[in-house]
C-alpha positions as CSV (number, residue, x, y, z in Angstrom):
1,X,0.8,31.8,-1.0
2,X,3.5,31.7,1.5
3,X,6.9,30.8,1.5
4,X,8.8,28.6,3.5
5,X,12.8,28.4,4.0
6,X,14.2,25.6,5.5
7,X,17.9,23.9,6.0
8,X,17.8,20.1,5.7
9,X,20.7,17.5,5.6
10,X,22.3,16.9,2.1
11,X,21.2,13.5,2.4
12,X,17.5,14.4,2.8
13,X,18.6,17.0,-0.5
14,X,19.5,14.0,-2.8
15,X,16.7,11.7,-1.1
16,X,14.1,14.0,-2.5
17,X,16.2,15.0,-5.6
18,X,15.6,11.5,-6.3
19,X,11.8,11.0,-6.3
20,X,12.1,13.6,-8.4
21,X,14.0,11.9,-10.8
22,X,11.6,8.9,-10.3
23,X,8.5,11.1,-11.2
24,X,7.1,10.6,-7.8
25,X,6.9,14.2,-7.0
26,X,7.8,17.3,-9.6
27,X,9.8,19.0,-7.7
28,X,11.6,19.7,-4.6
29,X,8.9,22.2,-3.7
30,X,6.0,19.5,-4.0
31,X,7.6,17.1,-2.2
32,X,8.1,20.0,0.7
33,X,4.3,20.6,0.6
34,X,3.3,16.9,0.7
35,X,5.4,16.6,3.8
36,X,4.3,19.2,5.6
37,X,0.5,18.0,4.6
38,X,1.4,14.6,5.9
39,X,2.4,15.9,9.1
40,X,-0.3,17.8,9.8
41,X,-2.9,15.1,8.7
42,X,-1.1,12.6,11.0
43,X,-0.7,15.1,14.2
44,X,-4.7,15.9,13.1
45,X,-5.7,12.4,13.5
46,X,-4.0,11.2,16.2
47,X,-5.5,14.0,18.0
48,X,-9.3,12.7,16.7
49,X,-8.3,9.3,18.2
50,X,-7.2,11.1,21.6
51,X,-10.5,12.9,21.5
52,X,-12.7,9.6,21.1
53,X,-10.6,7.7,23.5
54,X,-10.9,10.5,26.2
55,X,-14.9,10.1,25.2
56,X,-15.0,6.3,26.0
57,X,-13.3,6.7,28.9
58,X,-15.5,9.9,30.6
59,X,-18.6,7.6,29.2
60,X,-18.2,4.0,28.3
61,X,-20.1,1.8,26.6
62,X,-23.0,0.3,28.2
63,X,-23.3,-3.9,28.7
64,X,-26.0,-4.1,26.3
65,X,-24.6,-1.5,23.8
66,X,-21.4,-3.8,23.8
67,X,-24.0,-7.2,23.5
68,X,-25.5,-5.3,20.3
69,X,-21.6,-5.0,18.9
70,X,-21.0,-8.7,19.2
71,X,-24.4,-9.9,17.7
72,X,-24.2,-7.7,15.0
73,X,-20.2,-8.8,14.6
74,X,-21.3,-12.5,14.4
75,X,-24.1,-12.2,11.8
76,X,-21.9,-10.6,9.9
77,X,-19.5,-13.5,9.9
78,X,-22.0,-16.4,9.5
79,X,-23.2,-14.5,6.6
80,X,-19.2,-14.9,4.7
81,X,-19.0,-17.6,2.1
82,X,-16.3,-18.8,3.8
């Protein structure tokens, strides 16, 4: 496993000193990793929604692919127990 150094405000310091007081993470070190996780997820799916936009726009959807949608969409209302 690597290992990662990094400076960070004091205030960050005693922010994440905190949650682990809290219990939220167990350490300084976990709460490092589940940042870093987060920010790759988050950078990973916005560039999946990027992809799929780019895809609509090369190729939209069809009229009658898009009539399908809202049929579908309204049978699945009428079928709530509203």
């Amino acid at each position: 496993m690597a290992q990662l150094v990094a400076r960070v405000d004091d205030s960050l310091v005693a922010a994440v000193d905190d949650l682990v007081a809290e219990g939220v993470v167990t350490s300084r070190s976990e709460a490092m990793r589940l940042g870093l996780r987060s920010l790759v997820e988050e950078h990973r799916r916005k560039a999946v929604g990027e992809r799929i936009v780019e895809a609509y726009r090369r190729t939209p959807q069809t009229e009658d692919e898009l009539a399908g949608i809202d049929a579908g969409t309204r049978a699945m209302i009428e079928e709530e127990p509203w």
